[in-house]
C-alpha positions as a Markdown table, in Angstrom:
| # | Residue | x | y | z |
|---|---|---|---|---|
| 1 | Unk | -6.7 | 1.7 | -17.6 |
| 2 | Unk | -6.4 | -1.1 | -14.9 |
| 3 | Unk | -3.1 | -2.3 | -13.7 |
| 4 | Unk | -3.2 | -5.8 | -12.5 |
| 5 | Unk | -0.3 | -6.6 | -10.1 |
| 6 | Unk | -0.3 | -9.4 | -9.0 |
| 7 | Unk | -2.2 | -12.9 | -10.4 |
| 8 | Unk | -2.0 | -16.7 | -9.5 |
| 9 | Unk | -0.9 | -18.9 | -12.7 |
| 10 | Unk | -0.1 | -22.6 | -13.2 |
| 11 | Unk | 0.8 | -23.0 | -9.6 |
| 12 | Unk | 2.9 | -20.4 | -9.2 |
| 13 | Unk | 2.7 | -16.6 | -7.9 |
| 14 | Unk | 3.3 | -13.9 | -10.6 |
| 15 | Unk | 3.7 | -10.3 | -10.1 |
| 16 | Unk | 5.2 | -7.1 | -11.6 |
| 17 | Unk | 8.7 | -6.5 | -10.7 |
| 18 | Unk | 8.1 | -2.7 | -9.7 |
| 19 | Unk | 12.0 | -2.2 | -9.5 |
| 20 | Unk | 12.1 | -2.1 | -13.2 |
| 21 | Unk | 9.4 | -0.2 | -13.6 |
| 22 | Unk | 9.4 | 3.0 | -15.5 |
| 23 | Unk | 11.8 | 1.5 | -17.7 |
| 24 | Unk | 11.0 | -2.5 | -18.5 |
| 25 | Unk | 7.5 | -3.7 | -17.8 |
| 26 | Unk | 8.5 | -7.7 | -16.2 |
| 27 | Unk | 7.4 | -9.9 | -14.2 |
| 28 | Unk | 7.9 | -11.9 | -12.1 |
| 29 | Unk | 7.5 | -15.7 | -11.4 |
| 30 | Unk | 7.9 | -17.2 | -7.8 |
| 31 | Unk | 7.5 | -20.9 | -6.7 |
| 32 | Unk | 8.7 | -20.3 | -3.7 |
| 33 | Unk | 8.8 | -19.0 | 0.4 |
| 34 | Unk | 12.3 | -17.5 | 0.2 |
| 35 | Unk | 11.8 | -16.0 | -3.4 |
| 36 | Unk | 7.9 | -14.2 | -2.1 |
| 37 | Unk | 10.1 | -12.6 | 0.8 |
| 38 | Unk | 12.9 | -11.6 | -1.5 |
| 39 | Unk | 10.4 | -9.8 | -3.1 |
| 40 | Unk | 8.9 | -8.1 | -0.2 |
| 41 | Unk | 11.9 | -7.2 | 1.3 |
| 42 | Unk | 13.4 | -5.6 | -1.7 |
| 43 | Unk | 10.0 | -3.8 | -3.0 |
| 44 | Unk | 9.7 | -5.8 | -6.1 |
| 45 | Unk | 6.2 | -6.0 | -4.3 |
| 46 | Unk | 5.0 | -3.2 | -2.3 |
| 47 | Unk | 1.8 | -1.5 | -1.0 |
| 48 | Unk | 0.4 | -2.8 | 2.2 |
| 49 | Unk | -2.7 | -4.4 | 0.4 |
| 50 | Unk | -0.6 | -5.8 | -2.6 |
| 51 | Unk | 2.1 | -7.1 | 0.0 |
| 52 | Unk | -0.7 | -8.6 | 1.8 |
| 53 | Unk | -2.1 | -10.9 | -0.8 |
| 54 | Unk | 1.6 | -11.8 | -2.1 |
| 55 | Unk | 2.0 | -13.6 | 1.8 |
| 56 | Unk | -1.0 | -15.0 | 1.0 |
| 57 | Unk | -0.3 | -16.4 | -2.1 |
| 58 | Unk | 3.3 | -17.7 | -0.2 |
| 59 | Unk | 1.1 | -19.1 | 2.8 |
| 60 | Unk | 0.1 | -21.3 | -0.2 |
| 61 | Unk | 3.5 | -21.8 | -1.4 |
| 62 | Unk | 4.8 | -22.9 | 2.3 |
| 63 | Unk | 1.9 | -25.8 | 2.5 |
| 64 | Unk | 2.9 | -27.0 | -0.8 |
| 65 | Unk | 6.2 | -27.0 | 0.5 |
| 66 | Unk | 6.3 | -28.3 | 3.8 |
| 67 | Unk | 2.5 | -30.0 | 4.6 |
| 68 | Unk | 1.4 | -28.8 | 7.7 |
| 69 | Unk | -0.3 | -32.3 | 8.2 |
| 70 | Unk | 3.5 | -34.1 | 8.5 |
| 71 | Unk | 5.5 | -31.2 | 8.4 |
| 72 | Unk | 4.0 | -28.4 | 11.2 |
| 73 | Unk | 7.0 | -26.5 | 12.2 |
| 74 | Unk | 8.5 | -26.2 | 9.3 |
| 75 | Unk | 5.7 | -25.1 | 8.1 |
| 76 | Unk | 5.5 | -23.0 | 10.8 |
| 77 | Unk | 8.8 | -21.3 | 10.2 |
| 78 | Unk | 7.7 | -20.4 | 6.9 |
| 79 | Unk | 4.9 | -18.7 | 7.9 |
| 80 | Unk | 6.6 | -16.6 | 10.5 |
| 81 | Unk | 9.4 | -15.7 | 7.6 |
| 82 | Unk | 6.1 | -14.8 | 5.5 |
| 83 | Unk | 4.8 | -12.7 | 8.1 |
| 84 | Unk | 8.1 | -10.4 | 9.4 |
| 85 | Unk | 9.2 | -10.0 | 6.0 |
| 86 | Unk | 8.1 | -6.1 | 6.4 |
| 87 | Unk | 7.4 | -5.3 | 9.7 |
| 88 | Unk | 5.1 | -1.8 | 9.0 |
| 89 | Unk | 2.0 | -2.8 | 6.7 |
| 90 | Unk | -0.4 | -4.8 | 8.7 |
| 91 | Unk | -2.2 | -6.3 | 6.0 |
| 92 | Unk | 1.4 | -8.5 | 5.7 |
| 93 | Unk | 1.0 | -10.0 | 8.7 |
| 94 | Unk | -2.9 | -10.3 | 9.1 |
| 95 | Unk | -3.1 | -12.1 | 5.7 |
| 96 | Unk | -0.5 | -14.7 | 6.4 |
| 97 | Unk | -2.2 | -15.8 | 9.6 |
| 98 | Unk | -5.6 | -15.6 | 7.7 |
| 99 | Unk | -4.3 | -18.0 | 5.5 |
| 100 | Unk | -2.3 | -20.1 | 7.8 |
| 101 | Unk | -5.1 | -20.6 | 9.8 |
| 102 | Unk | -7.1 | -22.0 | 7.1 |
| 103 | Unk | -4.0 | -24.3 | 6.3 |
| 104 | Unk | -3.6 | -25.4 | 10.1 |
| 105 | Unk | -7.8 | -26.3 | 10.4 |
| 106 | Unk | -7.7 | -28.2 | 7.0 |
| 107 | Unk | -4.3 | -30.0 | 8.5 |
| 108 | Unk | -6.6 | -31.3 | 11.8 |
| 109 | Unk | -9.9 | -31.7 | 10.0 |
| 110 | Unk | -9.9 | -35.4 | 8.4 |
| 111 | Unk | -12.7 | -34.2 | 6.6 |
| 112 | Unk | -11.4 | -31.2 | 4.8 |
| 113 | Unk | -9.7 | -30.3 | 1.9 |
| 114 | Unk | -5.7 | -30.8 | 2.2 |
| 115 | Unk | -4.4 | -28.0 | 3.5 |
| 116 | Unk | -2.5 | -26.8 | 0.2 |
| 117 | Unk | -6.2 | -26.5 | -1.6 |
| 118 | Unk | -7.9 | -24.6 | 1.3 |
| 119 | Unk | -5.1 | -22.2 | 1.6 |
| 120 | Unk | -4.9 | -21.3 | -2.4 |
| 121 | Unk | -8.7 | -21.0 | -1.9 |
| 122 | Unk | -8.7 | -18.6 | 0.7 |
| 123 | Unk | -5.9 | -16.4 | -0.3 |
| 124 | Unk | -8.1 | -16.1 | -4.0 |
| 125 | Unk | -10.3 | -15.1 | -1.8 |
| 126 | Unk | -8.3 | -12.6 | -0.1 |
| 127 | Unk | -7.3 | -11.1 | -3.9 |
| 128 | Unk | -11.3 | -10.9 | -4.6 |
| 129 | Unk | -11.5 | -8.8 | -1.4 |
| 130 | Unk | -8.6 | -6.4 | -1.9 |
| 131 | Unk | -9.7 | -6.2 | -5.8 |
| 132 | Unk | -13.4 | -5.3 | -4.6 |
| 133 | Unk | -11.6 | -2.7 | -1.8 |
| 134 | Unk | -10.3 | -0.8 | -4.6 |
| 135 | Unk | -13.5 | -0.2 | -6.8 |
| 136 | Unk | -15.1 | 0.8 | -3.9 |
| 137 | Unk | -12.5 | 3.3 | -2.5 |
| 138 | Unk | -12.4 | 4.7 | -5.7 |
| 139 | Unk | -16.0 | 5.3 | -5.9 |
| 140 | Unk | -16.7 | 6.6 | -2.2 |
| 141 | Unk | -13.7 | 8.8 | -1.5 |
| 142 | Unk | -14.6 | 10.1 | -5.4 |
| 143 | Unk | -17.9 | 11.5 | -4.1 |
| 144 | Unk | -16.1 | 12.6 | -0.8 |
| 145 | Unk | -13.7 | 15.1 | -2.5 |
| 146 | Unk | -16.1 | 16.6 | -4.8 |
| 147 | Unk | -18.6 | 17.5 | -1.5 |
| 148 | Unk | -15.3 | 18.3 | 0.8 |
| 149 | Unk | -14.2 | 20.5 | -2.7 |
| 150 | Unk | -17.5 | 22.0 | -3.3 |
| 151 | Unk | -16.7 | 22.4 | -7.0 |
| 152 | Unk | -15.2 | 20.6 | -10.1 |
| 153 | Unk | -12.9 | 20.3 | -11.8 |
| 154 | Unk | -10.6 | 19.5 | -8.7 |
| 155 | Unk | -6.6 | 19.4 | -8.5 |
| 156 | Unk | -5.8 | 16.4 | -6.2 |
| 157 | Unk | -1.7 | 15.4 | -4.8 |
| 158 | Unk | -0.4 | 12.6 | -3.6 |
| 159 | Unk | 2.7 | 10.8 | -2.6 |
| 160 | Unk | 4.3 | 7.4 | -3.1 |
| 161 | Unk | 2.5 | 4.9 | -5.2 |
| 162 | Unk | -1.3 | 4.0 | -4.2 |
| 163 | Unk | -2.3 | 2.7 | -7.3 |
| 164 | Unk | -3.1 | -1.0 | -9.2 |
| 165 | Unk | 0.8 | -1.8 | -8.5 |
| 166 | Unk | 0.2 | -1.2 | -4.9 |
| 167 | Unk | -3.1 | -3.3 | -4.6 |
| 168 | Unk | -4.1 | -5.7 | -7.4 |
| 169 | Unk | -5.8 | -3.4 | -9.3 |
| 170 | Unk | -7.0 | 0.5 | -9.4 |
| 171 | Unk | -5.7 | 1.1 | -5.8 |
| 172 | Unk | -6.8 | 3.2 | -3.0 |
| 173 | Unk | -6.0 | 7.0 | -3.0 |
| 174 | Unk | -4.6 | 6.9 | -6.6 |
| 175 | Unk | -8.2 | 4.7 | -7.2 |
| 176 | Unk | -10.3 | 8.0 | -5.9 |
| 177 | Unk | -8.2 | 9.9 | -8.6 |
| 178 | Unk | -8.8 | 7.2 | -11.4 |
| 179 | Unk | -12.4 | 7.9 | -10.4 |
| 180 | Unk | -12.5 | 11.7 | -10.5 |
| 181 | Unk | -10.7 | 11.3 | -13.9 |
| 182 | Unk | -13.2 | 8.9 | -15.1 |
| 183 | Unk | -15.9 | 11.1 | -14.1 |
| 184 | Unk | -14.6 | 13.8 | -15.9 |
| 185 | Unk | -13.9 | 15.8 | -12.8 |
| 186 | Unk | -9.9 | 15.8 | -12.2 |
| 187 | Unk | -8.0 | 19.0 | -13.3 |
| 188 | Unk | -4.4 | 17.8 | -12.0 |
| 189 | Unk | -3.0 | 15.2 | -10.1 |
| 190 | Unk | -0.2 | 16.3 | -8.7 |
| 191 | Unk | 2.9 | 13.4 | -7.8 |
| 192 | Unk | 5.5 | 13.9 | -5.5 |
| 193 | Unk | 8.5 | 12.0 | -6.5 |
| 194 | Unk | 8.8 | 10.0 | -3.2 |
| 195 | Unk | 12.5 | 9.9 | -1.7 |
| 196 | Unk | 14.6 | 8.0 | -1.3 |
| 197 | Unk | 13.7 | 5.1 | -4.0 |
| 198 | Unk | 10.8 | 7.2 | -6.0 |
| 199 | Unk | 8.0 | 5.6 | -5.9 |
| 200 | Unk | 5.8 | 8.7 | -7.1 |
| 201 | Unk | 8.5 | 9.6 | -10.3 |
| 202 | Unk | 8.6 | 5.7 | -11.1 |
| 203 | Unk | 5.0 | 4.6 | -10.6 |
| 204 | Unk | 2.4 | 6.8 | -10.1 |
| 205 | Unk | 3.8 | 8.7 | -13.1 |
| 206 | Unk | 3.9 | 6.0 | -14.7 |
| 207 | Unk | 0.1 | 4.6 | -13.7 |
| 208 | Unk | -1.1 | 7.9 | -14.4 |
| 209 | Unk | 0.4 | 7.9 | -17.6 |
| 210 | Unk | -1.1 | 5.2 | -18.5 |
| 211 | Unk | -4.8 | 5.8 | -17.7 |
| 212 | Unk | -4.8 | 8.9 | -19.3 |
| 213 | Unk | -4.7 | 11.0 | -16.9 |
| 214 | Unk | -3.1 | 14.7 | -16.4 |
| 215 | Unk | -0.4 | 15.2 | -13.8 |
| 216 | Unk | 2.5 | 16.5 | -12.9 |
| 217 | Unk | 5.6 | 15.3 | -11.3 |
| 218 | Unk | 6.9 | 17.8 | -8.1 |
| 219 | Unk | 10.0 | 17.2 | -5.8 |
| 220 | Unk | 9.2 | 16.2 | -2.4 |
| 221 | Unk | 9.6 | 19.1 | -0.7 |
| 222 | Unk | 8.1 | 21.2 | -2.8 |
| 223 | Unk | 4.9 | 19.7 | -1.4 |
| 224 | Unk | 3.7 | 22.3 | 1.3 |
| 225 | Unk | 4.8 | 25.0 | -0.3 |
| 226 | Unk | 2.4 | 24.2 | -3.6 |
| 227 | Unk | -0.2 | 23.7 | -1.3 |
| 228 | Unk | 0.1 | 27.2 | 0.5 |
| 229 | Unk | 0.0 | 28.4 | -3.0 |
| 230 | Unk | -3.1 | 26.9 | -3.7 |
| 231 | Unk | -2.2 | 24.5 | -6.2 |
| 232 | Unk | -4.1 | 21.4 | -4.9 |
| 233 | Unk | -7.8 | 21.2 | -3.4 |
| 234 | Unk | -7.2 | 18.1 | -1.8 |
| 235 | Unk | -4.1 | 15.3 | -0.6 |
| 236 | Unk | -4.9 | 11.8 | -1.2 |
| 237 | Unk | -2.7 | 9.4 | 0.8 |
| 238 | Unk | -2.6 | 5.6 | 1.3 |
| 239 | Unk | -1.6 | 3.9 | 4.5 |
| 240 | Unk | 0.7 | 0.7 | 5.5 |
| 241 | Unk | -1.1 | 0.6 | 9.1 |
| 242 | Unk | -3.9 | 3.0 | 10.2 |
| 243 | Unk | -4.0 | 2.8 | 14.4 |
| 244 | Unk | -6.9 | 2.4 | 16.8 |
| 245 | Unk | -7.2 | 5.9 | 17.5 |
| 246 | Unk | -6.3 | 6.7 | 13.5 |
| 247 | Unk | -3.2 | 7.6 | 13.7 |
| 248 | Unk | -2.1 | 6.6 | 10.1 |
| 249 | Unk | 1.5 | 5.2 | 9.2 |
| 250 | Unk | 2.4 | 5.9 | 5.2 |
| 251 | Unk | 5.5 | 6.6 | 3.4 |
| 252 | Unk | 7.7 | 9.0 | 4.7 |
| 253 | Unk | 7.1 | 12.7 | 3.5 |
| 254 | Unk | 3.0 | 12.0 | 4.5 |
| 255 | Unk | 3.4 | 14.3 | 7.8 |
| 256 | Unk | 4.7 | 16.9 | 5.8 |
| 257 | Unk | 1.8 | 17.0 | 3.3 |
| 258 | Unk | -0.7 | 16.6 | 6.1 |
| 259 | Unk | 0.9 | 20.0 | 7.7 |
| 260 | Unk | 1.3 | 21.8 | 4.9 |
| 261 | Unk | -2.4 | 20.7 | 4.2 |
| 262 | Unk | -3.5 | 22.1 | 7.3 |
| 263 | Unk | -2.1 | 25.4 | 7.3 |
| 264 | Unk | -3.1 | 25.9 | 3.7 |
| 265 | Unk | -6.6 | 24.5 | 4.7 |
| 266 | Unk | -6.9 | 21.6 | 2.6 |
| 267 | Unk | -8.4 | 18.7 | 3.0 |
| 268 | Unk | -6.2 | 15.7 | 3.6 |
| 269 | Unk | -7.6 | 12.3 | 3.6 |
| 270 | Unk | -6.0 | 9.3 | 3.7 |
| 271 | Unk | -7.7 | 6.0 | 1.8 |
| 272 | Unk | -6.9 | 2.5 | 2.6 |
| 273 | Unk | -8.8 | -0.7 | 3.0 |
| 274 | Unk | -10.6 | -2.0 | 6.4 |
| 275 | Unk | -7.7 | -4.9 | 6.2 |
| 276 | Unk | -5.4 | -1.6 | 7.3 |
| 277 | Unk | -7.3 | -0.6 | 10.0 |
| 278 | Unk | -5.6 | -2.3 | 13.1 |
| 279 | Unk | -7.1 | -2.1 | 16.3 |
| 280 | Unk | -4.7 | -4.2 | 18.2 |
| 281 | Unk | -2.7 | -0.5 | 17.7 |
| 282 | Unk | -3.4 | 1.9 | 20.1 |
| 283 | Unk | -1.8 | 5.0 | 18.1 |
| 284 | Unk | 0.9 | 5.7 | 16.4 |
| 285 | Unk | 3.6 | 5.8 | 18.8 |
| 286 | Unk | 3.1 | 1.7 | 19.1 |
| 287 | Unk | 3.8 | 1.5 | 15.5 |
| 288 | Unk | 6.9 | -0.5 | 14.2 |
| 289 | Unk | 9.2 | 1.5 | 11.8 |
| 290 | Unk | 10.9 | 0.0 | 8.9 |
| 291 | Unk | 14.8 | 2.0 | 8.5 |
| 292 | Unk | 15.8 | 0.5 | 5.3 |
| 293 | Unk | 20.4 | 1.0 | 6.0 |
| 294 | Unk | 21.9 | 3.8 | 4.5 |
| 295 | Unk | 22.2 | 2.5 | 0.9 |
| 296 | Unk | 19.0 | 3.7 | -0.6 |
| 297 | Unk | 20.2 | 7.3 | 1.0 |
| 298 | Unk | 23.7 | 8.1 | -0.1 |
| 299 | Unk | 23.4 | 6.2 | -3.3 |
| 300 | Unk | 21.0 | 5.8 | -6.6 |
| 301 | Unk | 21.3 | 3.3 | -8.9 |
| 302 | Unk | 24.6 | 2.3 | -7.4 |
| 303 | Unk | 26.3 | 5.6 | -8.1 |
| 304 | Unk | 27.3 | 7.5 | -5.3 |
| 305 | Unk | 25.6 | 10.7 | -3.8 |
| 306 | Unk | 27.1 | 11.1 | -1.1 |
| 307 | Unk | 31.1 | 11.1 | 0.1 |
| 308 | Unk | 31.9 | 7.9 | 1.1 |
| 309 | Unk | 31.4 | 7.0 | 5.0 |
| 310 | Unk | 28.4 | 8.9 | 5.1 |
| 311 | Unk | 26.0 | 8.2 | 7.8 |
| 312 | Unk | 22.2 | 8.0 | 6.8 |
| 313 | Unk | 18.8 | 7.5 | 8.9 |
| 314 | Unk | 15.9 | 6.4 | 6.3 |
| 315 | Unk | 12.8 | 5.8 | 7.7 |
| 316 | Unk | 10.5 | 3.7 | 5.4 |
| 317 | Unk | 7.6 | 5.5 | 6.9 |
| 318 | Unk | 6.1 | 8.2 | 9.0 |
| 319 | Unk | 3.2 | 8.8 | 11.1 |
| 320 | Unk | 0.7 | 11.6 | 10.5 |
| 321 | Unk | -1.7 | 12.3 | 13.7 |
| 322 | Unk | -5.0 | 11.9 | 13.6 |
| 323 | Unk | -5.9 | 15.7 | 14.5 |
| 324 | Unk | -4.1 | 16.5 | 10.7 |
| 325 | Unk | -6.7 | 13.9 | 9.1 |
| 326 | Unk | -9.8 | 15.0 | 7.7 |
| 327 | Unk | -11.3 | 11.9 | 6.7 |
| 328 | Unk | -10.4 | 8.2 | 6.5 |
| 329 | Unk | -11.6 | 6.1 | 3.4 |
| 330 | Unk | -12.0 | 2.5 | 3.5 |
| 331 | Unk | -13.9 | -0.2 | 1.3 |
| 332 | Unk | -16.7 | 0.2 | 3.7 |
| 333 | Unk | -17.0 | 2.9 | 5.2 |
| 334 | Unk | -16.3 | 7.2 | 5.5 |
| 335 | Unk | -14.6 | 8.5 | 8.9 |
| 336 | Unk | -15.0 | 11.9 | 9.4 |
| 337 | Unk | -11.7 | 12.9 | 12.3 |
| 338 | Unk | -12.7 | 16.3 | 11.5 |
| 339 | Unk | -16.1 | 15.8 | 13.1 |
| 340 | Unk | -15.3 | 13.9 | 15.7 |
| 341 | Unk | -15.8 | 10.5 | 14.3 |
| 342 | Unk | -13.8 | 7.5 | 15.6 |
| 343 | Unk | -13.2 | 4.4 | 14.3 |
| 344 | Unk | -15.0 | 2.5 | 17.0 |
C-alpha cells in the first residue's frame, strides 16, 4: 500500500506526526512558520524529499503571513528560518528558495498572481515532482537490482526510513523494495533498527508491515556481519545530500553497511531524487553535519540509559565515499560509480 505523508488541506499543511508512529497513527495540522520548523527540527517530518516539500508548503505559509509585496523582510526572515531549520538534507533548502523565488517575482510583477497564490502553486508543484520521483525510483532501481542480482527472488537491507513517510508517497530505496515486492521478486527485506531514535524499528517496520511485505527487523550493528554471512544480495540506502563527486550523506550507520557491503561483495546502491543531487558540493568533506545534543543518546523515551552526566556525540548523519557506491538511483537517471560514471 501507499503511504501519503504529507497533503495540503483547507489552507493549511497536514502531515503525519512520525514521532508517534508505531504506536498512534496522527496527524498533524500546521498554519504556521514556527509550527513547519518545530516539526522539522524535531522529526515529526523527516526524509530529505518529505522535508523539502513541507518548506515548501511553509514558504506558502510565510507569504500568507507576512506579504512579500508590504512586508519583504519579514518575509524574508521567515524564509531563512524555513531554510536552516535542518542544515544536512539539501532538498530543505533548495525548495524553500524555489518557492520563495516564485513568491518574490509575483511580489514585483504587477501582472502576476499575488504572491501567496503563485507560491501554493509552485510548492503543489514541487509535491507532483517528488510524488512522480518516487514511482520512478521504484521502478528503475527495481530493474537495476535484479540485473546487479542476476537472479530472483532477491534479499534486499536497508537502514533508516526511505519510504512514503520520508517522501510523500512510496519513497526512494524503500520504493525499489515496494517494487521488487510487487513484482513478486523480494525474498526479505531486511531493517536495521536505526540508532539513536529508530527510524528502521518505528517506520520501515511499520511501512513494510503495511504493504505486505516480508522483513525482518536486525540491530544496527549486526549489519556487516549479516552481510558477510550472505544474508542480503543487495543494500538499498536513501540520501539527505548526495555531493558533486557522489559522495552521499545518509543517516548514520550508512558507512558501515557500505563496508561491510564491500568486503562481503554486495552491491550497495544508494536511491534518492535529482532534487538531492547537489553540485554546489564538491564531496563529502564540505558537507554540514547535523549533532542532534546528547539527549537522544543517553536517554529513550525519557528514561535514562546512561548514568547521569554522561557525555554523548550523535551525529545525525554520515558520509559514505563514493568508491563504496555501486550505483546511484535517481528519478531520471542510473549512475554506475562502479564503472566509472560521474555525475557530470
Amino acid at each position: 500500500m501507499t503511504t501519503p505523508t504529507i497533503a495540503w488541506r483547507d489552507g493549511a499543511l497536514e502531515l503525519i506526526d512520525q514521532t508517534r508512529l508505531p504506536a498512534e497513527l496522527v496527524s498533524l495540522r500546521l498554519t504556521t512558520v514556527p509550527g513547519v520548523i518545530d516539526a522539522i527540527k524535531r522529526l515529526a517530518v523527516r526524509g530529505a524529499p518529505a522535508i523539502g516539500v513541507a518548506g515548501a508548503y511553509g514558504v506558502a505559509l510565510a507569504a500568507a503571513a507576512d506579504d512579500p509585496r508590504t512586508a519583504p523582510a519579514a518575509f524574508g526572515l521567515a524564509v531563512a528560518a524555513l531554510r536552516s531549520a535542518r542544515p544536512t538534507a539539501v532538498n530543505l533548502a533548495r525548495m524553500v528558495d524555489r518557492v520563495a523565488a516564485v513568491a518574490r517575482a509575483a511580489a514585483t510583477d504587477p501582472g502576476a498572481t499575488d504572491p501567496v497564490s503563485r507560491a501554493l502553486a509552485e510548492a503543489h508543484q514541487v509535491w507532483d515532482e517528488e510524488r512522480e520521483a518516487s514511482l520512478a525510483m521504484g521502478e528503475r532501481g527495481a530493474d537495476l537490482v535484479v540485473d546487479l542480482v542476476g537472479r530472483t527472488p532477491v534479499r534486499a537491507m536497508t537502514i533508516c526510513n526511505t519510504g512514503g513517510l520520508a517522501t510523500v508517497e512510496r519513497g526512494t530505496a524503500l520504493a525499489v523494495i515496494q517494487t521488487l515486492h510487487e513484482r513478486g521478486v523480494l525474498a526479505e527485506a531486511i531493517a536495521m533498527e536505526t540508532r539513536p531514535l529508530l527510524q528502521g524499528a518505528r517506520l520501515t517496520a511499520w511501512e513494510l508491515g503495511r504493504m505486505g511485505a516480508p522483513h525482518r527487523l536486525a540491530v544496527d550493528g549486526a549489519g556487516p556481519f549479516l552481510l558477510a554471512r550472505g544474508a542480503a544480495d543487495v543494500v538499498l540506502i536513501g540520501a539527505d545530500r548526495v555531493a558533486a563527486n557522489g559522495d552521499t550523506a545518509n543517516k548514520v550507520g550508512s558507512y558501515s553497511l557500505a563496508l561491510g557491503a564491500a568486503r562481503a561483495g554486495v552491491p550497495f546502491l544508494v536511491v534518492a531524487p535529482e532534487s538531492t543531487v547537489d553540485g554546489a558540493t564538491p564531496s563529502g568533506a564540505d558537507i554540514e553535519i547535523e549533532d542532534r545534543g546528547p539527549d537522544e543518546v543517553v536517554a529513550w523515551g525519557g528514561v535514562a540509559t546512561a548514568p547521569p552526566g554522561t557525555a554523548a556525540v550523535n551525529p545525525a548523519f554520515d558520509v559514505t565515499p563514493v568508491d563504496l557506491i555501486t550505483a546511484l538511483v535517481t528519478d531520471r537517471r542510473v549512475v554506475r560509480f562502479d564503472q566509472g560514471q560521474t555525475l557530470t
